[in-house]
N, C-alpha and C positions, 0 to 999 in steps of 0.2 A: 732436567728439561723444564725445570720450573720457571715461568717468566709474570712479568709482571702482569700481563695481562691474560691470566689463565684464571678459570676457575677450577677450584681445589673442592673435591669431594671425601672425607672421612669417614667413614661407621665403626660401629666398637661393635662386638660378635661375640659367642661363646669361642672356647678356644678351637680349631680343627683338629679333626681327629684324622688319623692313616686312613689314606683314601677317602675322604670325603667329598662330597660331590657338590657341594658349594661354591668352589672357585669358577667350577665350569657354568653354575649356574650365576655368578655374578656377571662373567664374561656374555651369557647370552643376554644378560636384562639390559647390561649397554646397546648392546647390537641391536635388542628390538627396540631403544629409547634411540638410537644413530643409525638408520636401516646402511646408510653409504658407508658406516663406519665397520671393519673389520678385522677384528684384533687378532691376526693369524702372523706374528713377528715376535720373536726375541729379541730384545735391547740385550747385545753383549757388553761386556765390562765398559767396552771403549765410548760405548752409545749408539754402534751402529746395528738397524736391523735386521736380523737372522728370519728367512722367511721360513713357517712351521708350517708343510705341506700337509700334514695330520694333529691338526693344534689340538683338537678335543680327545683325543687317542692321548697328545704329547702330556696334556695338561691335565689328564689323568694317575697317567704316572708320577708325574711330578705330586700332586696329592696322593700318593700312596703313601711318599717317602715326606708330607705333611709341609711340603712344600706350594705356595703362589708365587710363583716367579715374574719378574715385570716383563707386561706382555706392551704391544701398542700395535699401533697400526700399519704402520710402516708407510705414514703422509705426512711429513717436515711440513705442508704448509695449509695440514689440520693436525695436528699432532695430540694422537689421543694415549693415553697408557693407563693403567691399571695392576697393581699389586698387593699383596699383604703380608704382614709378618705378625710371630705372636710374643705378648705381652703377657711376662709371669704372674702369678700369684701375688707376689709380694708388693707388683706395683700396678695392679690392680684393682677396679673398684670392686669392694663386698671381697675382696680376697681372691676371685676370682679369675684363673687365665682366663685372656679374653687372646680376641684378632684383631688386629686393624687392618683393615682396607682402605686402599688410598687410590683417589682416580686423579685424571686432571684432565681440563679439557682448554680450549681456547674458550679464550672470553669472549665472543662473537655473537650474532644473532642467531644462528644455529644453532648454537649450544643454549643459549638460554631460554631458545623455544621449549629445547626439548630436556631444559635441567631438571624437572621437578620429575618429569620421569625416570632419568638416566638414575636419579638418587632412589629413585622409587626400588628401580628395579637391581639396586645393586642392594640396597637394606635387603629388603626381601629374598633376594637369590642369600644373601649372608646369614640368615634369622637374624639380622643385627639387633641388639636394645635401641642403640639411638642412634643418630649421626646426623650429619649439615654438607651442604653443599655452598661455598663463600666465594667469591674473589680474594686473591690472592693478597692485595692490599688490605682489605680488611682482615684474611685470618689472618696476618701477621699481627695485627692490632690487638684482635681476639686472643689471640692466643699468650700476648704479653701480661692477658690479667690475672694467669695464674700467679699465686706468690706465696711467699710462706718465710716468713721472719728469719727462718738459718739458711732455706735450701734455696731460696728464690728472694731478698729482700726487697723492698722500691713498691712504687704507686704504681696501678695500674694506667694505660695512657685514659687522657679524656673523659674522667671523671667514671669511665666507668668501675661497677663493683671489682674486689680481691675477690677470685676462687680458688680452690680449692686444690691443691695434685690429687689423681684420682685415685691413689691411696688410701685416702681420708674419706673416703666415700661408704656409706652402707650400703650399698647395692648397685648390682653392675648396673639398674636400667635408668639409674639419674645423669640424665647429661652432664657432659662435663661443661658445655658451654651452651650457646646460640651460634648463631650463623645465619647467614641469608636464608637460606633454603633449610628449612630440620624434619630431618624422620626423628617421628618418636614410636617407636612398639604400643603396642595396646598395652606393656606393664608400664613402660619410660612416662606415656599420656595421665597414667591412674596415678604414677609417684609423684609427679609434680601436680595433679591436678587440673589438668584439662583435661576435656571443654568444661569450662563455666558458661552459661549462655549469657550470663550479663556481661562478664566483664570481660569475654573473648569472642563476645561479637565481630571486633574489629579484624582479630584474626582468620574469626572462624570464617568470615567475607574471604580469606586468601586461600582456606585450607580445602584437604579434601582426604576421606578415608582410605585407606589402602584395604586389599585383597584380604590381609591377617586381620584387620582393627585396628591396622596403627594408623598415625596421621602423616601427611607430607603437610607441613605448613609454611606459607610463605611469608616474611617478615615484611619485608615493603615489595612494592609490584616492581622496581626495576632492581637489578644486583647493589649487596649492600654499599656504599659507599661513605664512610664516616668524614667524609669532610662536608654530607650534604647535612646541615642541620636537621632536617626533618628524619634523615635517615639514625642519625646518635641517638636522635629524643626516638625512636620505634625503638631503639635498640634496648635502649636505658630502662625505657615504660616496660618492653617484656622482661627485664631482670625482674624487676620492681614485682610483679604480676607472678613472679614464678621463684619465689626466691631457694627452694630447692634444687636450683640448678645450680651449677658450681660448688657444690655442698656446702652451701654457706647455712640452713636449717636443716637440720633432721627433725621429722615429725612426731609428735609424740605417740 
């Protein structure tokens, strides 16, 4: 269901455990970040939605068996979904099984009224370390700057920095990237070193603290777009700013 003009939401999580009560809880943080939006629908194989007359009964069971099944909302012309899968040990950052959760919403004025919460409240229903909320144009860009000399070789686009696969990482709470929109956790903010009040001023102008101590910080004030100049140089100057992200330093 991915299209080009969707924005794309990510977090990384510890791993779920049977029966955990997470999923249900990311499911509510959308719905109170989209009051109209409610994600009581199963996407079957084919893509059509199955309607879930007991979603939060259905989608506990389903976390029993340590399962997040793709749910949505069942409106082609708002089309919202959300699901996760988990990610082993071995490719892992710090070693660590983690989750991924993955939302996507329309790129609209709706949605990006209400983007900084819907990531708000999906990090937090998740415990996530970190995540970003992007246009789907630009993750694609973002996400081409992973590389690695055997398993990925080539320049990243547009000057920006090589990161890292998150293998290579000492800890699961170092982003693996940027994005438009970024939760960091109160551990993800202390690893890389924010707030600095000199020199994230600029940011700290965008940001604001979450419930736990993490941040939601916004990168430029409209969704990112890297073909705006001023948008690449915001992008570029926060690598520069953070260079812990993409594991490109480890601290001493």
């Amino acid at each position: 269901m991915t299209t080009q003009n969707s924005l794309i939401l990510i977090v990384y999580a510890p791993a779920f455990m049977d029966g955990d009560s997470r999923p249900l809880a990311v499911v509510h943080g959308i719905e109170r970040a989209l009051p109209s939006v409610h994600l009581e629908w199963e996407l079957s194989q084919a893509g059509r939605p199955i309607a879930l007359p007991h979603r939060d009964r259905w989608l506990a069971e389903a976390s029993a068996r340590g399962k997040f099944p793709l749910l949505c909302n069942g409106d082609e012309s708002y089309a919202v979904t959300v699901t996760g899968w988990g990610t082993p040990a071995r490719q892992s950052a710090g070693g660590q099984p983690q989750v991924e959760v993955h939302a996507e919403l329309p790129l609209n004025a709706a949605s990006i009224a209400a983007a900084v919460d819907v990531l708000e409240g999906v990090a937090e229903g998740a415990r996530a370390f970190w995540g970003h909320a992007t246009p789907h144009s630009a993750a694609v860009e973002i996400a081409r700057q992973t590389r690695d000399p055997v398993r990925k070789p080539g320049v990243p686009p547009r000057g920006l920095p090589a990161l890292k696969f998150p293998d290579k990482f000492r800890s699961p709470a170092i982003p693996h990237c940027l994005g438009w929109l970024n939760y960091w956790s109160a551990a993800a903010a202390q690893g890389i070193g924010f707030p600095d009040p000199a020199r994230d001023a600029d940011l700290l102008s965008r940001a604001r603290r979450t419930a736990t101590g993490g941040w939601a910080v916004r990168l430029t004030e409209t969704p990112l777009d890297l073909d705006i100049p001023a948008h690449l140089e915001a992008l570029v100057r926060a690598y520069e700013c953070f260079p812990e992200i993409g594991g490109r330093v480890t601290p001493a």
